[in-house]
ZAVODREN-68982 format. One record per residue (C-alpha): x negated, y negated, z negated; residue in one letter. Coordinates in steps of 0.5 Angstrom, whole numbers, plus 500, padded with zeros to 3 digits. Layout:
% residues N
XYZa
...
This chain:
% residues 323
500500500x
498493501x
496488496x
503485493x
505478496x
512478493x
518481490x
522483496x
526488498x
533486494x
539484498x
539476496x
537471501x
536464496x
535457499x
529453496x
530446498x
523441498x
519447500x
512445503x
508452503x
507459507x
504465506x
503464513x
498458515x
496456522x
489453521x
483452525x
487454531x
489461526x
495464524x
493467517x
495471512x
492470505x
486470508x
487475514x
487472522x
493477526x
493471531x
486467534x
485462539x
493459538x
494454543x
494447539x
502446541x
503450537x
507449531x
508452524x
513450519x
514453511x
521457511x
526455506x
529462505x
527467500x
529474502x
527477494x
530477488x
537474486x
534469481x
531462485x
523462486x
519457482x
519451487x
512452487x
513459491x
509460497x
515461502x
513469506x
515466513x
515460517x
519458523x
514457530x
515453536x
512449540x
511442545x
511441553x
509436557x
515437561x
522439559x
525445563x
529451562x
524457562x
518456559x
512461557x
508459552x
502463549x
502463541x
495466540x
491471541x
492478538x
486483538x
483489534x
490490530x
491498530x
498498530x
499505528x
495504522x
497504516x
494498512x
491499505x
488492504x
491487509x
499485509x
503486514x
507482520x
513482523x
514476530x
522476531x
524472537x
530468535x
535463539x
533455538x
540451541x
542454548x
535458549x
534464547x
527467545x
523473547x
516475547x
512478552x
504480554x
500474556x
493475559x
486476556x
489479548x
495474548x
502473546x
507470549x
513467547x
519466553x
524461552x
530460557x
536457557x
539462563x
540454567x
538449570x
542444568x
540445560x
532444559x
528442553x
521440551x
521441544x
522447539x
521448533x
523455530x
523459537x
520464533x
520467526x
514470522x
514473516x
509477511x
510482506x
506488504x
512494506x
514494512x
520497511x
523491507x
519488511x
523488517x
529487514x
527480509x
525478516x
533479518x
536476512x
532470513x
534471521x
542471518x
541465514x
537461518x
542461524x
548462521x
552466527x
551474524x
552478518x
548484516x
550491517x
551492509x
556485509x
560489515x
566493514x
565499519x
569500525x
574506526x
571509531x
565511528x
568516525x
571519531x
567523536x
567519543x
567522551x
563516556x
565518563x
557515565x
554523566x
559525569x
562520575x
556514574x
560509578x
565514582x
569513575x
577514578x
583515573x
584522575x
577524572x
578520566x
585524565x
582531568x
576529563x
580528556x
584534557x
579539559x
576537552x
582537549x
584543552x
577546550x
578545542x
574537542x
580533543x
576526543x
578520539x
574515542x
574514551x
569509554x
570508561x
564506563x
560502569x
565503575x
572501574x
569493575x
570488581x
563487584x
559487589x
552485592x
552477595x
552479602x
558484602x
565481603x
569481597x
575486599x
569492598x
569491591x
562495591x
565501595x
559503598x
555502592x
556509588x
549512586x
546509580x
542504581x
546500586x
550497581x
544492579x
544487584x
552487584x
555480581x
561480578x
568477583x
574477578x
577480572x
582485574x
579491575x
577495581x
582497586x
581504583x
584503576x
588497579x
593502584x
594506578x
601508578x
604511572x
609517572x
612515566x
616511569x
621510563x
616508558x
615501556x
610496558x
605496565x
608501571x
601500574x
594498573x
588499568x
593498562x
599502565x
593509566x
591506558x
597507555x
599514558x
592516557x
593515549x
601517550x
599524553x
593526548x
594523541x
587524539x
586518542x
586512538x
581508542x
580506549x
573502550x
570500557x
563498560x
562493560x
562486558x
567482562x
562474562x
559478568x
555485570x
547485569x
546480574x
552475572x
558473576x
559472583x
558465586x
566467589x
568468582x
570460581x
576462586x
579466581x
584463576x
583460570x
583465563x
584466556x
């Protein structure tokens, strides 16, 4: 075990106001901890500010506690959306080691306003932190806590102090221990990806849940995955709705071009014409699908509706506006 920096591991997250050190210190162009370099040849845009959170003990530290972590950032000369910045050099650090006389560090890439963090392998030993804003209509020039350094001396708490300090920093998410479990994890669960990739149809999602069923592993849960969504390339006309794009792979350069489900869910015709609600399309094939096999209490679908992996289509603005 490393050298004992400071009580942690406890579920609290305390806020100390006026708090003017760190256990990490950038200094002569290095990023240190009590005494030991893990970051060299820090570029001098580079800032570092004392985090005001302690992830430790319930009860508030002296004032005079040196803070485990600091927030980074840094300054360029032009403002812009993307930025790729080297924070220093990291060298002859065994990664898989297990240290007895130094402490240990975790880098956590944060999101600072409208851009989001990321890190990545620089030239010559360097890290390097990729800032973006994901459009060139929003850039910036100034950041001050892009990333997030913490120090202690059990890296299993470790990473979890840091995401507690994350937590209450940024204020937009809660800790596994502060959620309530969804239902489904108790449920076990089919996804249709092995078995249609992007050819998904509602009659092999049917024909998938009644042979489990039938096979004595009724599921409760059912994700339609990738190949239920309008998509296509940027060169195909719009009515193709990816209908020539079914191996897996092909679905990478596709854009989202509407809401609606594709025309294989959307010409779903209900049987059951005497059952209330939808006679037709994704929510008609839902409420059968759940009505026929009671086992099944949750439908999900793949994925999320903001656009597929290379966002939406420049013919998605035609569609009409939604809630």
């Amino acid at each position: 075990m490393a050298p004992s920096l400071s009580k942690g591991g406890s579920n609290a997250t305390v806020l100390v106001d006026g708090v003017t050190d760190s256990l990490i210190t950038l200094d002569d162009s290095n990023f240190t901890v009590n005494d030991h370099v893990f970051l060299t040849e820090v570029p001098p845009n580079i800032t570092a500010m004392p985090s005001p959170y302690f992830a430790g003990d319930k009860a508030a530290p002296p004032p005079t506690a040196a803070s485990p972590g600091c927030f980074v950032g840094f300054d360029t000369k032009e403002p812009g959306n993307h930025h790729v910045v080297p924070i220093g050099k990291l060298k002859n650090i065994k990664f898989m080691s297990i240290f007895s006389k130094r402490p240990y560090v975790v880098l956590l890439p944060l999101i600072e306003g409208p851009f989001r963090a990321s890190l990545q392998p620089g030239t010559d030993d360097y890290i390097d932190i990729c800032v973006e804003s994901g459009s060139t209509k929003v850039n910036g020039s100034s950041f001050r806590a892009s990333l997030y350094m913490h120090a202690g001396d059990d890296p299993f708490t470790l990473v979890k102090d840091a995401i507690k300090v994350a937590r209450h920093h940024l204020g937009t998410f809660k800790l596994l221990e502060e959620k309530t479990a969804p239902g489904i994890v108790d449920k076990f669960g089919w996804c249709t990806w092995d078995a249609f990739y992007l050819t998904v149809h509602p009659h092999g999602v049917w024909e998938g849940v009644k042979g489990l069923v039938d096979g004595g592993c009724p599921p409760g849960l059912v994700l339609i995955d990738d190949g239920w969504q309008s998509i296509c390339h940027d060169e195909d006309p719009i009515t193709s709705e990816g209908r020539n794009r079914t191996s897996a792979g092909e679905q990478m350069p596709c854009r989202l071009i509407q809401f609606q489900e594709n025309y294989k869910f959307r010409e779903y015709e209900s049987p059951y014409k005497s059952r209330p609600g939808p006679k037709t399309g994704m929510g008609a094939f839902i409420r059968d699908l759940k009505d026929t096999f009671n086992t099944v209490d949750y439908v999900y679908v793949w994925h999320a509706l903001v656009g597929t992996g290379v966002g939406l289509g420049p013919m998605f603005l035609a569609c009409p506006r939604q809630r």
